[in-house]
C-alpha positions in Angstrom: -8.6 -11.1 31.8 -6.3 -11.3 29.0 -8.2 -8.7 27.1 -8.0 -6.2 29.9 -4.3 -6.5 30.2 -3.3 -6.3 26.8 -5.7 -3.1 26.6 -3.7 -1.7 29.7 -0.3 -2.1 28.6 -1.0 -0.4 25.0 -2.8 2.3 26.8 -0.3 3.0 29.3 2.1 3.5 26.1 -0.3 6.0 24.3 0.5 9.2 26.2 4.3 8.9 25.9 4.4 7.9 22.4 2.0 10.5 21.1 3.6 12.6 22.6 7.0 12.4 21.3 5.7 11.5 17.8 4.3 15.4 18.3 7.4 17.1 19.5 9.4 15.1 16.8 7.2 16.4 14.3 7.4 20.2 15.7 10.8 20.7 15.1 10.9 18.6 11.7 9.1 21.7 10.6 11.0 24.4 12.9 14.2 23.0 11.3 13.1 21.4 8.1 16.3 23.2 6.2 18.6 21.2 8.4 16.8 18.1 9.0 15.0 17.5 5.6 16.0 19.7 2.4 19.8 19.6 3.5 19.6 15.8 4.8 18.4 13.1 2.1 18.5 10.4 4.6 15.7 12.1 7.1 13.4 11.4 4.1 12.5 8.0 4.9 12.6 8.1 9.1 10.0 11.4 8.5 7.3 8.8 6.5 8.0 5.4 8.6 7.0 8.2 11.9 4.2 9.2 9.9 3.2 5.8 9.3 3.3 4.6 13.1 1.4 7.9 14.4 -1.4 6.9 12.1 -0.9 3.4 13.4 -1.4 4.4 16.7 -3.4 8.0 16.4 -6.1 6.5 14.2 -6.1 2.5 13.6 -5.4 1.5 17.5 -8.6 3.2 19.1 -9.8 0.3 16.8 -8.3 -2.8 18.5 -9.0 -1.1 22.0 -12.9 -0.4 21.3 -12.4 -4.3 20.3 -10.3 -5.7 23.6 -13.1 -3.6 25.8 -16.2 -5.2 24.5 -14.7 -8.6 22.7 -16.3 -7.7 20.2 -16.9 -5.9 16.8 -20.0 -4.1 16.9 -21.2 -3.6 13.3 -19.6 -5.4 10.3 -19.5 -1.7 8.7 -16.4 -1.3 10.5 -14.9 -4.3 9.6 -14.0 -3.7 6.0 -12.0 -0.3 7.1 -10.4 -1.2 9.6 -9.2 -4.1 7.9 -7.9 -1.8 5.3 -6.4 0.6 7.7 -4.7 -2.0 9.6 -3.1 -3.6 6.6 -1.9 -1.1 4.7 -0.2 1.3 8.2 1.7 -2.2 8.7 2.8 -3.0 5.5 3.9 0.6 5.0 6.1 0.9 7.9 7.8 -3.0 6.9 8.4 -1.6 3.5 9.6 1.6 4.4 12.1 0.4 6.9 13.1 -2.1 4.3 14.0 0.5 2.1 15.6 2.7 5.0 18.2 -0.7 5.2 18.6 -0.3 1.2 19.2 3.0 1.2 21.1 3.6 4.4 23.6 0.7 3.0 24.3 2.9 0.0 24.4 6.2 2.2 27.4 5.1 4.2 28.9 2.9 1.9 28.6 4.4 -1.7 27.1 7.7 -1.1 28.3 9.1 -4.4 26.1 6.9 -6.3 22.7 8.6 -4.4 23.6 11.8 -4.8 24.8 12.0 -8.0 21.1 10.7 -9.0 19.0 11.3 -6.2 15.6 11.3 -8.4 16.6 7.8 -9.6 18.1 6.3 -6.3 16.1 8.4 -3.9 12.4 9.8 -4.7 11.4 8.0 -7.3 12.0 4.4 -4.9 10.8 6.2 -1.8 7.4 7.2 -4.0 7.2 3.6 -5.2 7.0 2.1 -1.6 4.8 4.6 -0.4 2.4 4.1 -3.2 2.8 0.8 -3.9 2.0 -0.5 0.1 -1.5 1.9 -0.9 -2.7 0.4 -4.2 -1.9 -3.3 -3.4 -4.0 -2.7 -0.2 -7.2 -0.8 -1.7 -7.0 -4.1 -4.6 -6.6 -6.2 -1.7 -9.3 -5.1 0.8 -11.9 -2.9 -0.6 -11.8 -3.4 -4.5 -11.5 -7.3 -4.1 -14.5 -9.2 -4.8 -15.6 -11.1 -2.0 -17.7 -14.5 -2.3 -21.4 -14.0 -2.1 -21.4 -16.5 1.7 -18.1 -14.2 3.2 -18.7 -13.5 6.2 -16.4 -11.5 8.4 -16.4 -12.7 12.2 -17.4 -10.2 14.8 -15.7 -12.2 17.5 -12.2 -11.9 16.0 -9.6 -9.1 15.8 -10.3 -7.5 12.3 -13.1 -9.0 11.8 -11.1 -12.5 11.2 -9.3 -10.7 8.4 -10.3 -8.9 4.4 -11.9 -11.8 2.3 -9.0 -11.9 -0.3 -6.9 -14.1 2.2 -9.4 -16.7 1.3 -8.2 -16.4 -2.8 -4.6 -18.6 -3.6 -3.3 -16.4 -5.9 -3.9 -13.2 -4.0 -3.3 -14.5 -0.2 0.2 -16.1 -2.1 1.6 -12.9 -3.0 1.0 -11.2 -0.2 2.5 -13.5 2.0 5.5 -13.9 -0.3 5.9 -10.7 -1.8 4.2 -8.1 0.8 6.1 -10.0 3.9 8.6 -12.5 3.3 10.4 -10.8 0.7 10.7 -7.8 2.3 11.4 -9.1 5.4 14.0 -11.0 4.4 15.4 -7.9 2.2 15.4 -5.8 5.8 17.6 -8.9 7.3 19.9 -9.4 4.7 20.9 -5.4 4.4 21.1 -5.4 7.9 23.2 -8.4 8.8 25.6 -6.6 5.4 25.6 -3.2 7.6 26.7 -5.5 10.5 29.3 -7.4 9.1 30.8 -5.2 7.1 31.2 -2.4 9.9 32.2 -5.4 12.1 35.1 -6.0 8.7 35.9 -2.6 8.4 36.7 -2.0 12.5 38.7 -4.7 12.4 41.1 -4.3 9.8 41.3 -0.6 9.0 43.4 1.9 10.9 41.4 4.3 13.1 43.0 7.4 11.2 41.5 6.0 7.8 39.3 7.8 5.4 37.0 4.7 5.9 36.8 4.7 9.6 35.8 8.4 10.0 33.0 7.5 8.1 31.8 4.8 10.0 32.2 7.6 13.2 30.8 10.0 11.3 27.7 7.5 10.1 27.8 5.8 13.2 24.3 7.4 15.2 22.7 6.8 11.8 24.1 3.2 11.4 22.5 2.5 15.6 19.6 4.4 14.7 18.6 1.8 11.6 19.3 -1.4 13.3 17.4 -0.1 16.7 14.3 0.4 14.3 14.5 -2.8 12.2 15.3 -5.0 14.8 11.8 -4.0 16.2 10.0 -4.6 12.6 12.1 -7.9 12.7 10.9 -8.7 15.8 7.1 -7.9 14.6 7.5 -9.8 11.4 9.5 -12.7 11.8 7.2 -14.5 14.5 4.3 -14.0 11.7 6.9 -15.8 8.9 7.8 -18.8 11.5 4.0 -19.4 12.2 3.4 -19.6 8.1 5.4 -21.7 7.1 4.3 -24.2 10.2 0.8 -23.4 9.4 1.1 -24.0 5.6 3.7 -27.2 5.4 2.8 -28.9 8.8 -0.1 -27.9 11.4 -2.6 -25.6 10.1 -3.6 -24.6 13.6 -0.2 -24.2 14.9 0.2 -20.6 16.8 -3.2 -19.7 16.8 -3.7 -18.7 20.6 -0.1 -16.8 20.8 -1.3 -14.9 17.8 -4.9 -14.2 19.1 -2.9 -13.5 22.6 -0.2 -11.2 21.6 1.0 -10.9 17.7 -1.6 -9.0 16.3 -0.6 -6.3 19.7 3.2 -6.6 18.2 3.1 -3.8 15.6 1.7 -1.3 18.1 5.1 -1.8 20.4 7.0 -1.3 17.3 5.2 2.1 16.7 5.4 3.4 20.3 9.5 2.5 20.0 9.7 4.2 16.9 9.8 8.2 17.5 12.1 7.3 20.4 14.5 5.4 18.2 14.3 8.3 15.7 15.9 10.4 18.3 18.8 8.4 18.1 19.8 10.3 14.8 18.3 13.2 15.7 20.6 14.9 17.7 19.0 18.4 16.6 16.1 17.5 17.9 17.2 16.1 21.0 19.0 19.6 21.8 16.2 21.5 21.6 14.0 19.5 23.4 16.8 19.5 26.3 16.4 23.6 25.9 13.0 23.7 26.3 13.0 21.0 29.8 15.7 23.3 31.2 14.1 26.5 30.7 10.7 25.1 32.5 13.0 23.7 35.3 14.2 26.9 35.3 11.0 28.2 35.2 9.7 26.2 37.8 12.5 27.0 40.2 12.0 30.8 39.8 8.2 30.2 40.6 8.9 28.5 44.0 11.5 31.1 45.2 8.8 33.9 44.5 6.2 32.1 46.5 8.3 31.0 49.3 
């Protein structure tokens, strides 16, 4: 029963979200001169969307072929989907980390990024999109598995990649790949926060500083909307870690097999609609093309009748 309600609910979410992630991506190429080569801090939003459509477009019919049998059917599966899992999750977590870097910089010492943005711009943005890849491939299919591993049909991924079973390797990951990074995307965050919060409070509305927290302000909503639902994904995971690891190692087991491993999927269908939020381009045209088939519509009944 369980099963067939957590396969409804992500279901019921595919249509919409696909679908936005598609229109969003339409006019990222009708107005890529406005959105993308005149607007550095597009860059990131575009790959983090890119991320959760593959997340959704490719890695969920996974988990629901899963949830509809309760089972894996062939341990051929197992080793990429493991992969594919892994690496879309970690990619979106370090991405939207480095959104909270780099947005912090945007609004608050701009100068700096766009005087160098090779150094404080591509050259980062590459690094977390390639870095997220190689650890992953090391991680899952180039990591040497004992001879008796054994992945677990039953479970969702297979029970997990073999290398969570090595100390060193399991270690970093957990420290490096989601801790650190995690607790990176707070700390920026809570500094946007406060320090808007510091600068409303004591300087004038008429300030140089103040017209460009207005001015930054739908980019400012449109970062905290999307980390505060990685947050939500990856904190929970962190909580149930350190419990697992320092006092009960079975602690949390059912509410992950019951709902945390579903958790990234609700991040990914939020995502193109919390894009929108500093998108107001997009958003414009899309209200063009609704009116004119309302219009359209309208026209079409007046004919008939």
């Amino acid at each position: 029963m369980e099963r067939i309600i957590t396969m409804s609910l992500l279901i019921a979410f595919v249509i919409p979200s696909l679908t936005c992630f598609l229109v969003i991506f339409y006019y990222f190429i009708q107005l890529r001169k406005k959105l993308l080569f005149d607007r550095i801090n597009h860059h990131v939003i575009l790959c983090i969307l890119i991320s959760d459509f593959l997340l959704i477009a490719t890695e969920l019919p996974f988990s629901l072929r899963y949830l509809s049998l309760g089972y894996v059917q062939s341990t051929k599966v197992c080793l990429f989907w493991a992969f594919w899992d892994y690496y879309l999750e970690a990619t979106t977590l370090f991405l939207t980390m480095y959104a909270s870097i780099e947005r912090y910089f945007l609004i608050f010492h701009k100068e700096w990024i766009m005087k160098n943005k090779l150094f404080f711009h591509y050259i980062p943005l590459g690094f977390v999109c390639f870095y997220t890849f190689g650890i992953y491939v090391y991680f899952i299919p180039l990591f040497p598995c004992k001879p008796n591993h054994s992945y677990d049909l039953a479970a969702f991924v297979c029970g997990g990649p073999c290398y969570l079973g090595a100390f060193i390797q399991s270690v970093y990951d957990i420290i490096i790949d989601i801790m650190l990074s995690t607790c990176v995307l707070l700390i920026f965050n809570l500094l946007m926060i406060s320090r808007v919060i510091n600068y409303r409070q004591k300087v004038s509305p008429s300030t140089p500083v103040s017209n460009i927290l207005k001015k930054n302000r739908q980019m400012i909503l449109q970062l905290l909307a999307i980390s505060l639902m990685t947050l939500i994904t990856w904190l929970p995971w962190i909580f149930i870690i350190l419990v697992q690891n320092l006092y009960d190692p079975s602690f949390g087991k059912q509410f992950i097999t019951i709902f945390l491993h579903y958790l990234p999927y609700l991040t990914g269908f939020a995502s193109p609609f919390l894009a929108l939020i500093n998108l107001p381009e997009i958003r414009v045209e899309f209200k063009k093309v609704v009116r004119q088939r309302m219009n359209t519509v309208h026209i079409l009944n007046l004919t008939q009748a």
